[in-house]
TORFI-802717 format. One record per residue: residue number from 1; residue in one letter; chain; x, y, z of N, C-alpha, C in turn. Coordinates in pm, whole numbers, always signed. Layout:
% TORFI-802717
NUM_A_A_X_Y_Z_X_Y_Z_X_Y_Z
...
This chain:
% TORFI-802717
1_X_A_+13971_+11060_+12811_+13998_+11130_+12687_+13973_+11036_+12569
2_X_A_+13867_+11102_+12471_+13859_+10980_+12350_+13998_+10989_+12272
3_X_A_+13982_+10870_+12212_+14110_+10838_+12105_+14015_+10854_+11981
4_X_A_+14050_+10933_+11903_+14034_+10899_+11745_+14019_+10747_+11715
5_X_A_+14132_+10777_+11637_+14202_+10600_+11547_+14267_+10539_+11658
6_X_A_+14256_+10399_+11697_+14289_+10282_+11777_+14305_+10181_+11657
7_X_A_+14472_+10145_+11660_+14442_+10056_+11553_+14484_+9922_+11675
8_X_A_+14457_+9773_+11641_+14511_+9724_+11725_+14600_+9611_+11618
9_X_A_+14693_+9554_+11718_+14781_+9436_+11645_+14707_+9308_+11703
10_X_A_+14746_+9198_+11676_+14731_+9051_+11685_+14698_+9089_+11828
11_X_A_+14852_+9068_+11914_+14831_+9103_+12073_+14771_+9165_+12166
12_X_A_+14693_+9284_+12082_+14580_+9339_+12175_+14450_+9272_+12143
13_X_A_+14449_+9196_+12003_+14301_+9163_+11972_+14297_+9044_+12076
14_X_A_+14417_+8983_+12104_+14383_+8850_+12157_+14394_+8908_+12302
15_X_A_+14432_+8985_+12340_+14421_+9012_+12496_+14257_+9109_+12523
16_X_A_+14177_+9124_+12406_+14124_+9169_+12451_+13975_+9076_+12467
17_X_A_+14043_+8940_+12364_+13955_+8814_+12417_+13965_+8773_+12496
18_X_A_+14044_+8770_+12556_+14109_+8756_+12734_+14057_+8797_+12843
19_X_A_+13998_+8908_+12771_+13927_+8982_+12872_+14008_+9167_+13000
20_X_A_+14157_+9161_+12906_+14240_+9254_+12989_+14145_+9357_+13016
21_X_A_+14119_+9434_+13092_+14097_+9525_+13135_+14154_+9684_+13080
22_X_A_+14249_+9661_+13084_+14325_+9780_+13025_+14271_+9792_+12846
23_X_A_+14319_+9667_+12817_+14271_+9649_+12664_+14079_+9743_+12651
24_X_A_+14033_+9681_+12711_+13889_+9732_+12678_+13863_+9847_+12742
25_X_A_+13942_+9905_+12784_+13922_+10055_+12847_+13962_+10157_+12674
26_X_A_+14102_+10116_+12665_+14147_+10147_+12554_+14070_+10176_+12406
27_X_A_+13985_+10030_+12401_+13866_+10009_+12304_+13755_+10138_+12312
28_X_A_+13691_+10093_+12491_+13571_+10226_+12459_+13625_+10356_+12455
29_X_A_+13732_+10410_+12451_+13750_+10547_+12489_+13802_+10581_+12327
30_X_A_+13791_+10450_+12189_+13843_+10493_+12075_+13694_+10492_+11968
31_X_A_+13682_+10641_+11885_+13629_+10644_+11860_+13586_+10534_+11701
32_X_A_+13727_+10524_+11653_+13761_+10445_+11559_+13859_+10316_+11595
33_X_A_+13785_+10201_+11556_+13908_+10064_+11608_+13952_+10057_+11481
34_X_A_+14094_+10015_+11426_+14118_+9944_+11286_+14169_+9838_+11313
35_X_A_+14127_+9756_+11229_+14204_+9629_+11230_+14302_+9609_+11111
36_X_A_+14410_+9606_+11060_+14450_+9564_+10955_+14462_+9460_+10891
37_X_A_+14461_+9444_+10752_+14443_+9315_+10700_+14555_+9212_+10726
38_X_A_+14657_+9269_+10777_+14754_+9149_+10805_+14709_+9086_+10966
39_X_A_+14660_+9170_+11055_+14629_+9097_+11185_+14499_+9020_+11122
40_X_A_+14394_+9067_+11067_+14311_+8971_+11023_+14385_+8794_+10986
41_X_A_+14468_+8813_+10882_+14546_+8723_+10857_+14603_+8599_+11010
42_X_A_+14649_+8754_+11062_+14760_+8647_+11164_+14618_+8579_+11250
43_X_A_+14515_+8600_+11275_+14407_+8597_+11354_+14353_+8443_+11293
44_X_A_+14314_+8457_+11160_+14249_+8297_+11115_+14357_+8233_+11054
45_X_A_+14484_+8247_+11102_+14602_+8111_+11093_+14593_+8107_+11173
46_X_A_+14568_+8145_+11292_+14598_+8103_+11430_+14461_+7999_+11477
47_X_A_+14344_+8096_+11465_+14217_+7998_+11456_+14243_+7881_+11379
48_X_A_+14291_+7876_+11269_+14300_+7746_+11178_+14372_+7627_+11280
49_X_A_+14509_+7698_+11308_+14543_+7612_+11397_+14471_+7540_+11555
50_X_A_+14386_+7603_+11605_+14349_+7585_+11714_+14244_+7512_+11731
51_X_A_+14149_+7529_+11810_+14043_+7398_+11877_+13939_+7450_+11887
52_X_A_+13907_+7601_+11830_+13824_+7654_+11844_+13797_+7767_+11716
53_X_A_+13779_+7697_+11629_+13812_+7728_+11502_+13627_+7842_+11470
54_X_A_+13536_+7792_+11453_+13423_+7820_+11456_+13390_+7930_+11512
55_X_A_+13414_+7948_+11660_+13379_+8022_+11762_+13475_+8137_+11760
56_X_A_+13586_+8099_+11745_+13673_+8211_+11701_+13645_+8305_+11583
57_X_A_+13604_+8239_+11467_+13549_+8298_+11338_+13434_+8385_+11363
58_X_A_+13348_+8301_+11422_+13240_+8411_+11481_+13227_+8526_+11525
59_X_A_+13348_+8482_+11651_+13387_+8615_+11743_+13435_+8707_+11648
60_X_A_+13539_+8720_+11560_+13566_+8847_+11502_+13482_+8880_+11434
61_X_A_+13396_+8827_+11354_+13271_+8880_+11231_+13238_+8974_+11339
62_X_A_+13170_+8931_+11498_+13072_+8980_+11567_+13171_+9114_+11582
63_X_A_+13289_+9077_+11572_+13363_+9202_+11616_+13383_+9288_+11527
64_X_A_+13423_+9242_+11382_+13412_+9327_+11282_+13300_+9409_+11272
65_X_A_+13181_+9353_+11295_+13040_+9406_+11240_+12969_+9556_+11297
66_X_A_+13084_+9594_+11431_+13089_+9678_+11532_+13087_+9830_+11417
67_X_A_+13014_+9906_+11426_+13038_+10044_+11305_+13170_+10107_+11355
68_X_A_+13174_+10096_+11478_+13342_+10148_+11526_+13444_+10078_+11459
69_X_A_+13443_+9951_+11391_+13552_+9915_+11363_+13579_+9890_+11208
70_X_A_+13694_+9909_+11169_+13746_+9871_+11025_+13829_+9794_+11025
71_X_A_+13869_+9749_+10869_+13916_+9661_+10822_+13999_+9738_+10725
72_X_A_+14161_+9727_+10738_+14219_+9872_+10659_+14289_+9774_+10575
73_X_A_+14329_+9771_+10465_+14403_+9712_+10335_+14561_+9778_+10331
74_X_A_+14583_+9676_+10278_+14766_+9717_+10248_+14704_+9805_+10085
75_X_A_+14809_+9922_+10094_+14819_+10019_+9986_+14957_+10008_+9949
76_X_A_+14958_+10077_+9818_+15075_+10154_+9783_+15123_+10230_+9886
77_X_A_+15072_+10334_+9983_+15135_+10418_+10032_+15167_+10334_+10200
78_X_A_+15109_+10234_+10198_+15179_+10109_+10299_+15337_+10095_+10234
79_X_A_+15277_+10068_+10179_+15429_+9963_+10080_+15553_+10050_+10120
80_X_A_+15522_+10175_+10075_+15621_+10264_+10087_+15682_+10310_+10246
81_X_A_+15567_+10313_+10301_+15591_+10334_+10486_+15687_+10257_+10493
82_X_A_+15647_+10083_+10490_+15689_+9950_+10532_+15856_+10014_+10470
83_X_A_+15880_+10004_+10365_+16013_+10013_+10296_+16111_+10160_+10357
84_X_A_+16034_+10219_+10441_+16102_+10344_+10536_+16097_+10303_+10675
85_X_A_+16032_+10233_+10730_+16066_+10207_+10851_+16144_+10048_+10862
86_X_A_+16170_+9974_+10767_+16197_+9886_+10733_+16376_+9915_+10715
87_X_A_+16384_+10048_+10639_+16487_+10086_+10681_+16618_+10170_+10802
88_X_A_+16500_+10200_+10861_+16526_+10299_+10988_+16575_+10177_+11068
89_X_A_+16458_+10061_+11077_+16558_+9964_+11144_+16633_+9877_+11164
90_X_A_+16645_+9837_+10994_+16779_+9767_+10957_+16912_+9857_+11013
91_X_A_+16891_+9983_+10986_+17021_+10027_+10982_+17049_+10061_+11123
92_X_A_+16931_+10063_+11211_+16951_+10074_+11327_+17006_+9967_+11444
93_X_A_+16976_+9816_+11350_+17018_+9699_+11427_+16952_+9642_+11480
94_X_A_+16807_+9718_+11476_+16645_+9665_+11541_+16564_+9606_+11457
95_X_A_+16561_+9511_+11402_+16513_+9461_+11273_+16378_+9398_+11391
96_X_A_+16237_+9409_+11332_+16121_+9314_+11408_+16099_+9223_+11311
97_X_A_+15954_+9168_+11335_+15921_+9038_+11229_+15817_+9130_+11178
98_X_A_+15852_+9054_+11017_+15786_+9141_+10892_+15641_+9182_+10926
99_X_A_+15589_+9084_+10960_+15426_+9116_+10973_+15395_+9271_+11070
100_X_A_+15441_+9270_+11165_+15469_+9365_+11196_+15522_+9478_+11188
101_X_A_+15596_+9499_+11098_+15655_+9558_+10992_+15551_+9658_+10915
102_X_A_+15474_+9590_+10863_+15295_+9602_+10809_+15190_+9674_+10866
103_X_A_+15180_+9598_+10993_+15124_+9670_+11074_+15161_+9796_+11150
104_X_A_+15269_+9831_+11125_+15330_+9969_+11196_+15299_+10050_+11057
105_X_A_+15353_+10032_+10960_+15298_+10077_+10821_+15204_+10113_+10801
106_X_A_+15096_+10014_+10821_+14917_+10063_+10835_+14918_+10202_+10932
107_X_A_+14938_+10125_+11040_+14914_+10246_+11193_+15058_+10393_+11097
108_X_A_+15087_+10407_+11104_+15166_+10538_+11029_+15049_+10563_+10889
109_X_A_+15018_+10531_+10770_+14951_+10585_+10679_+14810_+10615_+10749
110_X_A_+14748_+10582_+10866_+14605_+10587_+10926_+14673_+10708_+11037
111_X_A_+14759_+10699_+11108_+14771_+10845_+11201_+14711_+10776_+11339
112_X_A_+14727_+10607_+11315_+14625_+10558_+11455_+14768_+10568_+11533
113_X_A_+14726_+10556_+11692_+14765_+10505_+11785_+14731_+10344_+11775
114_X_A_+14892_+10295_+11736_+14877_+10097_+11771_+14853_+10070_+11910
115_X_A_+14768_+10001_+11939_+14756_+9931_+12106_+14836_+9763_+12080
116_X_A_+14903_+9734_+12156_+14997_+9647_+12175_+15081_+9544_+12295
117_X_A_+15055_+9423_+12302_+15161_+9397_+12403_+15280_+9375_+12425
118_X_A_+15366_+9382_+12253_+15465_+9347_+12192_+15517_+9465_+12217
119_X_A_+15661_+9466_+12274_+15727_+9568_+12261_+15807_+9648_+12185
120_X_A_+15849_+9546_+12097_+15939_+9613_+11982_+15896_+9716_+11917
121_X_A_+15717_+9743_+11896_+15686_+9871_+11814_+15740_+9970_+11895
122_X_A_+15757_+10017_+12045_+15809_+10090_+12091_+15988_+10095_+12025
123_X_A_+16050_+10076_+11937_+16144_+10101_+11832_+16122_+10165_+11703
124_X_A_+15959_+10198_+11699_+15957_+10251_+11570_+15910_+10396_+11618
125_X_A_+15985_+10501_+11583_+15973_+10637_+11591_+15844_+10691_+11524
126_X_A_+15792_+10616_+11441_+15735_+10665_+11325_+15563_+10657_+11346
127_X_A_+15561_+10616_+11464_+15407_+10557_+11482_+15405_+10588_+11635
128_X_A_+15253_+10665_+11704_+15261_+10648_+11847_+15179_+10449_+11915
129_X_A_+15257_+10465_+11971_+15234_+10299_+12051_+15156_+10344_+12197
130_X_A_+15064_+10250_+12197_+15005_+10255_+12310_+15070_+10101_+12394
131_X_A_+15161_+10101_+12477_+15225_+9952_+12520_+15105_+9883_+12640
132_X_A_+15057_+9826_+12627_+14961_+9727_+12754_+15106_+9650_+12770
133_X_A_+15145_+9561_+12886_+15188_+9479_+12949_+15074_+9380_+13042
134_X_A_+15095_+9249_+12962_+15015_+9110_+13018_+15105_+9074_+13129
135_X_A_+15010_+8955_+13194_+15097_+8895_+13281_+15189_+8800_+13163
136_X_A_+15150_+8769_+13069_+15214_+8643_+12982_+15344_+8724_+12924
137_X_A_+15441_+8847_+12969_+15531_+8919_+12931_+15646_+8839_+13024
């Protein structure tokens, strides 16, 4: 069954350099990938930090450059998501880390399905989660 919108977080982009299986099943069966600008972010701090700084940079251009895939921007009508689900889970006692926060925000104003290995988005009502489980869980 195709997927529309596939947005992915940090954890699926990097599992799907990994090579998961599940991850790239996920990929071809979406007709649209998004990336958001905050995983972009979390993506070249992490390259910055690492040993493979170059090759990593590469790899996403090559990946960006894909017509299936975008590059989605924080909006106003982010802002506002972020500050509603931001509250759903303060008050709920489920607080995640901000960046993520963002990225559930994006995936809710886009209508994507997030692909993920992180579980906590499965706490946000507000967005459907696609959960992968790594061995690194």
């Amino acid at each position: 069954m195709a997927i529309k919108s596939l947005m992915l977080d940090t954890s699926a982009y990097s599992a799907f350099k990994r090579g998961h299986s599940q991850v790239i099943d996920e990929l071809r069966k979406a007709r649209w990938i998004l990336l958001p600008a905050i995983v972009i972010g979390e993506l070249l701090a992490g390259f910055e930090l690492g040993t493979q700084l170059v090759r990593n940079q590469r790899e996403l251009a090559e990946f960006q450059d894909s017509s299936r895939v975008q590059v989605v921007p924080i909006t106003q009508e982010t802002a506002a998501r972020y500050a509603h689900i931001f509250a759903q889970l303060r008050r709920s006692g489920r607080p995640i880390p901000t960046n993520d926060l963002w990225i559930a925000a994006t995936a809710m104003e886009h209508g994507a399905i997030l692909l993920t290995t992180d579980r906590h988005f499965l706490e946000i009502p507000q967005i459907i989660t696609r959960h992968i489980v790594t061995t690194n869980q």
